[in-house]
C-alpha positions as CSV (number, residue, x, y, z in Angstrom):
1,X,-15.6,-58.8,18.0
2,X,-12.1,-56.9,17.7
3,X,-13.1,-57.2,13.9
4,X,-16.0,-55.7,13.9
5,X,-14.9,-52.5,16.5
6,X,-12.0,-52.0,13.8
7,X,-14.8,-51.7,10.6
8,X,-16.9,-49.5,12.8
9,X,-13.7,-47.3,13.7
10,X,-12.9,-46.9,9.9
11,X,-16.9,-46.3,9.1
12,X,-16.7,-43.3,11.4
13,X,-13.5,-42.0,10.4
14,X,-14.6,-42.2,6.8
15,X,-18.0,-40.0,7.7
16,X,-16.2,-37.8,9.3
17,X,-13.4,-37.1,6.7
18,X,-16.3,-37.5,3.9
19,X,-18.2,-34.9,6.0
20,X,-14.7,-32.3,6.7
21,X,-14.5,-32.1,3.2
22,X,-18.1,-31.3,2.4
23,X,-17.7,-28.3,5.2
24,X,-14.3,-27.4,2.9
25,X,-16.5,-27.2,-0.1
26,X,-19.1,-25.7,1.3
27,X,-17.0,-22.8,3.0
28,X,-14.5,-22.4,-0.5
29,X,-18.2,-21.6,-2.3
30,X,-18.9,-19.3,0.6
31,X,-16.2,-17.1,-0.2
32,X,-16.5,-17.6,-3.5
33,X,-19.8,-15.7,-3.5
34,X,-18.5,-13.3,-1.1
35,X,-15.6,-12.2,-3.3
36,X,-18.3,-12.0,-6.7
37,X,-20.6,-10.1,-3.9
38,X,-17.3,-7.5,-3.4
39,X,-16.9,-7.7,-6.7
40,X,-20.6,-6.5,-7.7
41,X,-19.9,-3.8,-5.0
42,X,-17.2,-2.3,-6.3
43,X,-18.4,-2.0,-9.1
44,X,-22.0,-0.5,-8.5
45,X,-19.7,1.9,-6.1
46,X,-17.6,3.3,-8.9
47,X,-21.0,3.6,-10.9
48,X,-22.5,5.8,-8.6
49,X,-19.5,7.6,-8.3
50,X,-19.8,8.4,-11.7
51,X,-23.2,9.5,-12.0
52,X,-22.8,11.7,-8.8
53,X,-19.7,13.0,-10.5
54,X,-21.9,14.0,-14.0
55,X,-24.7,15.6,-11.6
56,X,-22.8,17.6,-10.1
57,X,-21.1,18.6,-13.4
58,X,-24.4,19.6,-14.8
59,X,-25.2,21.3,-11.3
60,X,-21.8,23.6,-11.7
61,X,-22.4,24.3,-15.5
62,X,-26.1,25.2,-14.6
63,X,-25.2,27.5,-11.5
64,X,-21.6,29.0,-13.3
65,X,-19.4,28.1,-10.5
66,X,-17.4,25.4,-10.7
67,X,-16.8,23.0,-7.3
68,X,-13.7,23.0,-5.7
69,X,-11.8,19.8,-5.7
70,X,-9.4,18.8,-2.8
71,X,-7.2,15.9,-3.6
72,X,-3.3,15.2,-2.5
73,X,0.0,14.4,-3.9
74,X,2.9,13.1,-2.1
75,X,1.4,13.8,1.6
76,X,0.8,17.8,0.4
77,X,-3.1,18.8,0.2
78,X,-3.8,21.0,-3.0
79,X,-7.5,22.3,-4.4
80,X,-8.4,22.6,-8.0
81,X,-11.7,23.9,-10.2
82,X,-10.4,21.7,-13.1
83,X,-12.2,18.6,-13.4
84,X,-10.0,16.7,-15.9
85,X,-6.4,16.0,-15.5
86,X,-3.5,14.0,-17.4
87,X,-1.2,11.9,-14.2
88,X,1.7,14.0,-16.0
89,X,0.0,17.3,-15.8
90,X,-0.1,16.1,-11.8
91,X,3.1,15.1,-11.7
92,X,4.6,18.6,-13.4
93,X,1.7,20.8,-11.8
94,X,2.2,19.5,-8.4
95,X,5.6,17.9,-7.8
96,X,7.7,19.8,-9.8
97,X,9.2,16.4,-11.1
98,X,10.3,15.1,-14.5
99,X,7.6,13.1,-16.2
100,X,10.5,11.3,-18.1
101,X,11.8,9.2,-14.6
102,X,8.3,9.1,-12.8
103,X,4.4,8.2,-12.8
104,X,1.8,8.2,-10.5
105,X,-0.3,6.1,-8.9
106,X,-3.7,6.5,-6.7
107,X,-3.4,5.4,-3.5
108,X,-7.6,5.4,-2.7
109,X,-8.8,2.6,-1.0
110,X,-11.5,2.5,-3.6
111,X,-9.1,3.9,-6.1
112,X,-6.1,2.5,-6.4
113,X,-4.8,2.8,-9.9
114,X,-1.2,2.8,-11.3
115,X,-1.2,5.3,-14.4
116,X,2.0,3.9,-15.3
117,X,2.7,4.1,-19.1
118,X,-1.1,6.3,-19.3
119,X,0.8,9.7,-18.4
120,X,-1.2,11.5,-21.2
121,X,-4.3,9.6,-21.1
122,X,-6.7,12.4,-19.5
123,X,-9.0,11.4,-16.4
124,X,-12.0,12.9,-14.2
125,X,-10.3,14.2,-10.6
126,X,-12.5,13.0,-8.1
127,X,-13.1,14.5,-4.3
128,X,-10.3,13.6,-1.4
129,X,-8.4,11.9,-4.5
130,X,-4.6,10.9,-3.2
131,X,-1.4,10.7,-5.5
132,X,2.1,9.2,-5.0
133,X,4.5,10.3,-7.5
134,X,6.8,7.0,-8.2
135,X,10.2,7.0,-9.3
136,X,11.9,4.7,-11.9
137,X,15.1,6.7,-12.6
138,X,17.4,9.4,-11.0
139,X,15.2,12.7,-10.1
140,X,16.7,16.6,-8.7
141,X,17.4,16.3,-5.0
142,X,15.1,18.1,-3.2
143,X,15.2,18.5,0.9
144,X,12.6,21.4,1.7
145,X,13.1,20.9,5.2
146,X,16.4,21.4,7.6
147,X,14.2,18.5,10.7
148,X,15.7,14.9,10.7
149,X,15.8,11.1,11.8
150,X,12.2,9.8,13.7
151,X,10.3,13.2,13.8
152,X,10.8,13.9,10.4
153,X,9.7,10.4,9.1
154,X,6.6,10.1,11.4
155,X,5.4,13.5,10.7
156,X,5.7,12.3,7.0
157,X,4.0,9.2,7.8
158,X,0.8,10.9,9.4
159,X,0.4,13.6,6.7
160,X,0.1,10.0,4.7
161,X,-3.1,9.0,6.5
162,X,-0.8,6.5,8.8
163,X,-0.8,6.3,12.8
164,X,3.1,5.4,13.4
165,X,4.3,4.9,17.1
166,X,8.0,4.1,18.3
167,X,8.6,0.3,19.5
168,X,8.5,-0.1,23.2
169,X,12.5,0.6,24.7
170,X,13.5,1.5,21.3
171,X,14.3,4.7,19.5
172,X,14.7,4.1,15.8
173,X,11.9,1.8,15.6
174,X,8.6,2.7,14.2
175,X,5.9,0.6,12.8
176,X,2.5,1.2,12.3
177,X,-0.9,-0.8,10.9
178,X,-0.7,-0.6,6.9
179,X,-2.7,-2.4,4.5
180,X,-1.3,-3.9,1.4
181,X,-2.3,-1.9,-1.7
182,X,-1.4,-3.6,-5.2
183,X,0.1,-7.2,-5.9
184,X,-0.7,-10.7,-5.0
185,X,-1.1,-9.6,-1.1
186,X,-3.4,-6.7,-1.6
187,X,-5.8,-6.5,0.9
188,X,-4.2,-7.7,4.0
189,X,-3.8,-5.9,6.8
190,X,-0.4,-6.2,8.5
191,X,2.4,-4.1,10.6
192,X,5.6,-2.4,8.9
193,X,8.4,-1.3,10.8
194,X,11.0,0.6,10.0
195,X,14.8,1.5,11.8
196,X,14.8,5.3,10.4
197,X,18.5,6.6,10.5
198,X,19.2,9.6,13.0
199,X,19.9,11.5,9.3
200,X,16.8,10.4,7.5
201,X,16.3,12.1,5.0
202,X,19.8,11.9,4.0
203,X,20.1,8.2,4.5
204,X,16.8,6.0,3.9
205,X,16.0,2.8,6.0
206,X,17.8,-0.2,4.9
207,X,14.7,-2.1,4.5
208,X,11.5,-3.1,5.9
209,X,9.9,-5.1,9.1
210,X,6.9,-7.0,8.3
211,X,4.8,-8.7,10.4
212,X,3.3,-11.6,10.2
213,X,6.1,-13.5,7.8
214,X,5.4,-14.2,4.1
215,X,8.3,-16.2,3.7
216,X,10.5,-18.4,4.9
217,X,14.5,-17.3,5.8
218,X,16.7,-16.8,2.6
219,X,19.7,-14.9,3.5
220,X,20.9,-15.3,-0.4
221,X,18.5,-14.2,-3.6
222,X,17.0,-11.8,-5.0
223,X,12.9,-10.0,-4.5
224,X,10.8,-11.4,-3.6
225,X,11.5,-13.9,-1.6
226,X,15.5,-13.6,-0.8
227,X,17.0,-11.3,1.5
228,X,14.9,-12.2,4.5
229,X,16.3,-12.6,8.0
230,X,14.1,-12.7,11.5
231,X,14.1,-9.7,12.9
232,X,14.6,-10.2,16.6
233,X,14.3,-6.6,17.6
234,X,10.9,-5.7,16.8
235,X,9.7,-9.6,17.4
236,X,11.0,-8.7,21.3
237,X,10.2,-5.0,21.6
238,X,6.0,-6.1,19.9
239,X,5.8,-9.4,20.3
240,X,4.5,-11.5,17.3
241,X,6.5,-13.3,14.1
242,X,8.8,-10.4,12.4
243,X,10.8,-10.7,9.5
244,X,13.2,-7.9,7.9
245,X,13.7,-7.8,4.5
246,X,16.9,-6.3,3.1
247,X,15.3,-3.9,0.3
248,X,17.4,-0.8,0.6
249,X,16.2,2.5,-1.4
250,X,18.1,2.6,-5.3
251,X,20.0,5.9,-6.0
252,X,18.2,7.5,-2.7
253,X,20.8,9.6,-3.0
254,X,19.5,11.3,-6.0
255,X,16.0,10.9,-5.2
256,X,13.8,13.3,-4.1
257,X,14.2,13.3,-0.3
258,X,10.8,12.9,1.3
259,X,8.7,10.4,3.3
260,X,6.2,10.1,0.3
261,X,9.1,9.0,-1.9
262,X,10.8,6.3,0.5
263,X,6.8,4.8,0.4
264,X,6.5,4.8,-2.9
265,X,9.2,2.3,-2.7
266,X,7.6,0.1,0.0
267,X,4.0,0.2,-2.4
268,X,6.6,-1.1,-5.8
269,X,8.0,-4.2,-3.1
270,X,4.5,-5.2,-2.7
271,X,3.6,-4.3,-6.3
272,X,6.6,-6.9,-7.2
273,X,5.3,-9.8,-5.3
């Protein structure tokens, strides 16, 4: 009788399993379809961005007055008539920096697009288009502004489009919702933090507070997946997993000093996974 319970048990554990991994299956060809759906999306949605961009071409060339396009570089709002555009006649036009030690990228949700290596390969400027100017190489210091430390950063941080707050019985600490916008992780919605020095923009943030964790604890190595430590203050002061990793800013010191540029480097850490 014991005999028989024990093949029944195993019958039933079998369906079971047999069944789990037909649910796996099914749900794996669920979002399968979901991401060729997104996919097919995207694509109709750049389509039709197109065409409205050619109509309303025609509509300026038919009525002699041109439309005015607003688009952004670096957190500062400009407005243009000229439709077509190289990223280094941005870069020059609008930042004032050398061509030779930066790119730009396009930081749209439905745009994003490094022109890295494309600086003279002209393309259409669309409506509400936003820029970051990315540096690979020493650029002219450049302060612009005599404010300082957490004021300074989180003003810079909400001319970006982000909502930053100060952690709870903290100072330094801000963080903010931020979504991931190039590399393996793109698309994920997460928290950064970052300690901003009382000096900022003269000293940059050591490195960055991410939450949830990507990666295990490696106090050794190098990016992407060494210099990570818990870190315990934001993990008390927000609750949640934290993790810090110990990316600090190359040559800040002869970069251009601005919010903008200090997130240009957090956008190449997540480039670089």
């Amino acid at each position: 009788m014991e005999n028989v319970n024990g093949d029944e048990g195993r019958e039933v554990s079998g369906h079971d399993e047999a069944e789990a991994l037909h649910e796996i299956k099914k749900a794996e060809a669920d979002i399968d379809k979901a991401k060729e759906e997104i996919g097919h999306g995207m694509t109709d949605l750049d389509a039709a961005e197109k065409e409205l961009d050619a109509a309303e071409e025609e509509l300026e060339e038919a009525h002699g007055h041109p439309k005015i396009i607003h688009f952004s570089v670096d957190g500062e709002n400009y407005e243009t008539e000229q439709r077509k555009w190289t990223p280094n006649a941005i870069i020059k036009d609008f930042s004032g920096l050398d061509i030779a030690t930066h790119y730009l990228i396009e930081t749209d949700p439905h745009h994003q697009a490094s022109f890295q290596g494309k600086g003279e390969v002209p393309f259409e400027l669309h409506e509400g288009a936003s820029f970051q100017v990315i540096s690979v190489g020493p650029a002219p210091v450049s302060d612009g502004t005599a404010r300082s430390g957490v004021p300074f950063f989180m003003a810079g941080l909400k001319s970006l489009g982000f909502n930053p707050a100060i952690a709870p019985g903290k100072t330094e600490h801000v963080y903010f919702d931020y979504e991931i916008p190039t590399g393996k992780f793109a698309g994920r919605q997460i928290k950064l933090g970052l300690v901003v020095p009382g000096d900022f923009p003269m000293t940059s943030p050591a490195g960055i507070h991410v939450s949830p964790r990507f990666y295990p604890n490696q106090g050794g190595g190098a990016h992407p997946t060494g210099g990570i430590h818990d870190s315990a203050d934001f993990q008390q002061a927000l609750g949640g997993e934290w993790h810090y990793w110990s990316r600090p800013y190359t040559n800040w010191g002869a970069a251009k000093k601005a919010v903008a540029t200090y997130m240009s480097h957090v956008w190449k850490l997540w480039d670089t996974q």
